[in-house]
Backbone bond lengths (Angstrom), bond angles and torsions (degrees), N, CA, C in turn:
res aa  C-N    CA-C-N  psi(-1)  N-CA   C-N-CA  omega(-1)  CA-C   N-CA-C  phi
1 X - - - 1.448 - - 1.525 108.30 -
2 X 0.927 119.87 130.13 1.536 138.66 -170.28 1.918 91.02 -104.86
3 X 2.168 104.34 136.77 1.098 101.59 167.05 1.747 106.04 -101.95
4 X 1.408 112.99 151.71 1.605 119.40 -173.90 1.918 94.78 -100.84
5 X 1.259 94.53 125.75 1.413 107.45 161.35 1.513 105.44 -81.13
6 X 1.259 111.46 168.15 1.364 137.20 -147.66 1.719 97.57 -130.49
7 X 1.285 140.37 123.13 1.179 118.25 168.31 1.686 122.94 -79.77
8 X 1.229 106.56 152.28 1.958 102.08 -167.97 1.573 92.44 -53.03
9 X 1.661 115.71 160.21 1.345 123.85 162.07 1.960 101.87 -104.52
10 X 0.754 126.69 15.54 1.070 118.88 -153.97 1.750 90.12 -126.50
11 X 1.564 124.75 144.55 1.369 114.18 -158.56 1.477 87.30 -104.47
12 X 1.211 106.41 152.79 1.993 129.78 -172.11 1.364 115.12 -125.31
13 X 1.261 121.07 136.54 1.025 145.29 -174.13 1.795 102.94 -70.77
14 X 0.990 132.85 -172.95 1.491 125.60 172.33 1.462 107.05 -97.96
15 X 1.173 156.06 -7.31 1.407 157.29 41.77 1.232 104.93 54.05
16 X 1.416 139.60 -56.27 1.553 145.39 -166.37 1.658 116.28 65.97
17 X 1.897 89.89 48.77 1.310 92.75 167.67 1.668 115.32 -129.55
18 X 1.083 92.47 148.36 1.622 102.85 -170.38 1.684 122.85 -45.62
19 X 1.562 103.73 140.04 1.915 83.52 -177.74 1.519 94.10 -133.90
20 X 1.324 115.23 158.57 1.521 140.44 -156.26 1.951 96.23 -118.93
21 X 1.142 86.99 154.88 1.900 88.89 160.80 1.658 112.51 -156.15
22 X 1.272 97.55 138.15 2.088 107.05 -156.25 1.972 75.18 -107.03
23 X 1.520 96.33 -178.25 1.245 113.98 162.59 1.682 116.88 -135.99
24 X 1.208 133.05 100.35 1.668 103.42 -171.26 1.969 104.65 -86.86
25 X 1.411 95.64 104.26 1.338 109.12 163.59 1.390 151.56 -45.21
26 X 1.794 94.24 -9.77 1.211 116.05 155.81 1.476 136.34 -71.87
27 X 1.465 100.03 -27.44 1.501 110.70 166.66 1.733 110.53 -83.00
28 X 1.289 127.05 -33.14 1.069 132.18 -139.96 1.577 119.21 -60.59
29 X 1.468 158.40 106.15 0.781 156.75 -121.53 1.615 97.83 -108.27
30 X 1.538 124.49 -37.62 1.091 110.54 179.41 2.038 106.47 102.57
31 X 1.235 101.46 8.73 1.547 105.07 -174.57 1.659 107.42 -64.23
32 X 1.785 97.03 -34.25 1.644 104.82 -171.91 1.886 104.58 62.74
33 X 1.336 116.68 32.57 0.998 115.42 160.44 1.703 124.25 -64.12
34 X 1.952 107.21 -24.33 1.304 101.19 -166.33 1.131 87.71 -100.46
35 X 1.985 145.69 -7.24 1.395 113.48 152.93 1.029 139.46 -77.63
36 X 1.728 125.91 19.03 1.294 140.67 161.07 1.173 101.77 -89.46
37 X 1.192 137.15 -47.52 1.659 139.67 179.27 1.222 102.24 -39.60
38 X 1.790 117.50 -73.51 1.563 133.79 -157.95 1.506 96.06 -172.71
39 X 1.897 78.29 96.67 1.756 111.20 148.01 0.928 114.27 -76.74
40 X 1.347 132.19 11.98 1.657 112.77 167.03 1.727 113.42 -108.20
41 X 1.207 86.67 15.84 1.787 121.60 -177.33 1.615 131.83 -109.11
42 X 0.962 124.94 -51.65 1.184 145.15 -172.89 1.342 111.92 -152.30
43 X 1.326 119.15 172.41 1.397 138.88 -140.15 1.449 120.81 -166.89
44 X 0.849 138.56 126.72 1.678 131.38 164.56 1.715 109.25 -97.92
45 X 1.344 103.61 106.90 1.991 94.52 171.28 1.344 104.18 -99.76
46 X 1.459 92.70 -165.70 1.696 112.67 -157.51 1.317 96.11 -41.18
47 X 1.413 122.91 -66.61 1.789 123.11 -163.96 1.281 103.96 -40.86
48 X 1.375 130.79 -29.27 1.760 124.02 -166.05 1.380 120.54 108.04
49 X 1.464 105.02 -12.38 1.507 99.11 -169.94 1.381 114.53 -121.12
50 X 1.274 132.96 157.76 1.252 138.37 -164.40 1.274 151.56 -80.56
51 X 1.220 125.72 85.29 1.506 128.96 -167.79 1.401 142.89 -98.86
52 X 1.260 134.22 163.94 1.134 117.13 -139.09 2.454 94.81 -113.19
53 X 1.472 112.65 134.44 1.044 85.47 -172.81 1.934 107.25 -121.73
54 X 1.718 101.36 158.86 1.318 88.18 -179.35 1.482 149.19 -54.98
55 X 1.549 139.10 -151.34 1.267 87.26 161.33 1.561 112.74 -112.35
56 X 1.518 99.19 31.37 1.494 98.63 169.87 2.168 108.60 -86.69
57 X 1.723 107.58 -2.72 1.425 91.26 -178.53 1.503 119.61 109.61
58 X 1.991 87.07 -10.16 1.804 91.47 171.49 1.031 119.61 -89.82
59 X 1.250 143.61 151.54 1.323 169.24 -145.38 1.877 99.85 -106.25
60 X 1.142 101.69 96.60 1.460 113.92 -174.73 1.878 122.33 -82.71
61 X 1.836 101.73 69.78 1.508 88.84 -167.21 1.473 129.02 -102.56
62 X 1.620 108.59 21.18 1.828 120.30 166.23 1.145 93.35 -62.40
63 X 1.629 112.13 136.73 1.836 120.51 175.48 1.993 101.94 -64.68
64 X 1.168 86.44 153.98 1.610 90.78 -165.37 1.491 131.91 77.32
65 X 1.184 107.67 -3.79 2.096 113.49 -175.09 1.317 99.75 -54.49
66 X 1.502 124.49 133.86 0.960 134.98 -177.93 1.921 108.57 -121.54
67 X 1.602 95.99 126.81 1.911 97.60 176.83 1.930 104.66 -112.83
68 X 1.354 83.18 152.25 1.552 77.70 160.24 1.451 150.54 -69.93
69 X 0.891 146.80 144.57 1.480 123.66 -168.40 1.452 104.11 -96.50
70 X 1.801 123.43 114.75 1.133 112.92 164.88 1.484 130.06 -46.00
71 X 1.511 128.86 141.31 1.166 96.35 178.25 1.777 114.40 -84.55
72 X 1.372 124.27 10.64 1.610 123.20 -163.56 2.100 90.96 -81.99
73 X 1.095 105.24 -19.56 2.048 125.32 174.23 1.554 124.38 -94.50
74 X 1.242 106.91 -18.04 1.538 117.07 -164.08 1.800 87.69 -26.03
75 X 1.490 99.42 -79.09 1.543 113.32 -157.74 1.248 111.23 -53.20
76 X 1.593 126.72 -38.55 1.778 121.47 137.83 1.543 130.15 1.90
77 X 1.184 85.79 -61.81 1.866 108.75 -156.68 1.661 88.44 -85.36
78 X 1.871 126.35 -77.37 1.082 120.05 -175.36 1.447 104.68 -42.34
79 X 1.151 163.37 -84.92 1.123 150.67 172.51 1.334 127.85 -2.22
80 X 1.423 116.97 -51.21 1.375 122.43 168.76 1.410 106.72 -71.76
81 X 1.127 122.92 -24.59 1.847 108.90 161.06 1.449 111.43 -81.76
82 X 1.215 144.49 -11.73 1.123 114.89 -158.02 2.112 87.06 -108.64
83 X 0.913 96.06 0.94 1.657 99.36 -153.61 1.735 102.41 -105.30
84 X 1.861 105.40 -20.28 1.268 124.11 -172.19 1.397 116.59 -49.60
85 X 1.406 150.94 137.28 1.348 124.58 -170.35 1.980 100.48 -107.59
86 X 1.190 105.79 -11.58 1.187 108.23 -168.73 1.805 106.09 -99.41
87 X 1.417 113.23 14.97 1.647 140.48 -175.81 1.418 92.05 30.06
88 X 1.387 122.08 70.57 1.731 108.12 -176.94 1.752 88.65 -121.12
89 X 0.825 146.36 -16.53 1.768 146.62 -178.03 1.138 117.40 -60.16
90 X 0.802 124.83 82.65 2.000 123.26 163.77 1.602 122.12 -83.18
91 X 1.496 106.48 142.74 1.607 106.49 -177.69 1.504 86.57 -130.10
92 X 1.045 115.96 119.12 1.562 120.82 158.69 1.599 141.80 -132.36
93 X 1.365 124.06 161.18 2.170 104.31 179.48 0.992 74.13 -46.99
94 X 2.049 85.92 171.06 1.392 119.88 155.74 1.346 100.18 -107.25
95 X 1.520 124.46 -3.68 1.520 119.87 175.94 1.373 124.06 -70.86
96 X 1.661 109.87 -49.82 1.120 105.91 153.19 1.575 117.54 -136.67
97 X 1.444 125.37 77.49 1.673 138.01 170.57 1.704 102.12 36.51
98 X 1.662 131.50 13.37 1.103 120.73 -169.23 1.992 109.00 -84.39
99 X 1.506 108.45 119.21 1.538 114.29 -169.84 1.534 119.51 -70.66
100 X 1.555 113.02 101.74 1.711 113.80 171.69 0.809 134.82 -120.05
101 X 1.563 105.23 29.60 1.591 126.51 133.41 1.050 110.70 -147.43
102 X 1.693 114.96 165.86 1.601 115.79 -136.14 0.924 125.86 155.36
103 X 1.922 129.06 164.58 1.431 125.09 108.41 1.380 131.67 -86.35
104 X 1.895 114.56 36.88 1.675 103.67 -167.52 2.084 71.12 -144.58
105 X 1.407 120.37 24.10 1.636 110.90 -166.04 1.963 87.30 -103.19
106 X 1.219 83.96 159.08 1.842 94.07 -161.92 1.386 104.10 -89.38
């Protein structure tokens, strides 16, 4: 009997470390460009502006809430940062909060 690995759901760095994505809502323009990217990601509610949800589907609206980035979306999500017009999307570790995607990614 052979055991079957599972691939991670959780998106990895090349490193194989886990990455998160915040929204700062202060910039956020409200285009909802990144809920065309990845609805299984973000959200636009009533106010207009864009948030990030868990992966149970909740609507994450304490400033700073941070979700994981599946990895089956990674390229989803980076997209919705690079494409964002209001540059409010961050993808960063969760090992140490460092941003590599962005407008704060090095």
């Amino acid at each position: 009997m052979t055991v079957q690995q599972q691939a991670p759901t959780d998106a990895v760095t090349e490193g194989g470390e886990p990455l998160e994505v915040w929204i700062d809502q202060d910039l956020c323009t409200g285009d909802g460009i990144c809920a065309q990217y990845a609805p299984d990601v973000f959200e636009l509610d009533i106010d207009g502006l864009a948030y990030v949800k868990s992966a149970d589907d909740e609507l994450l609206q304490s400033p700073g809430a941070t979700t994981r980035v599946p990895l089956t979306i990674l390229k989803d999500v980076v997209d919705s940062a690079k494409e964002c017009p209001g540059d409010c999307i961050h993808v960063r570790r969760v090992s140490d909060n460092v941003e590599v995607y962005g407008p704060d990614a090095e």
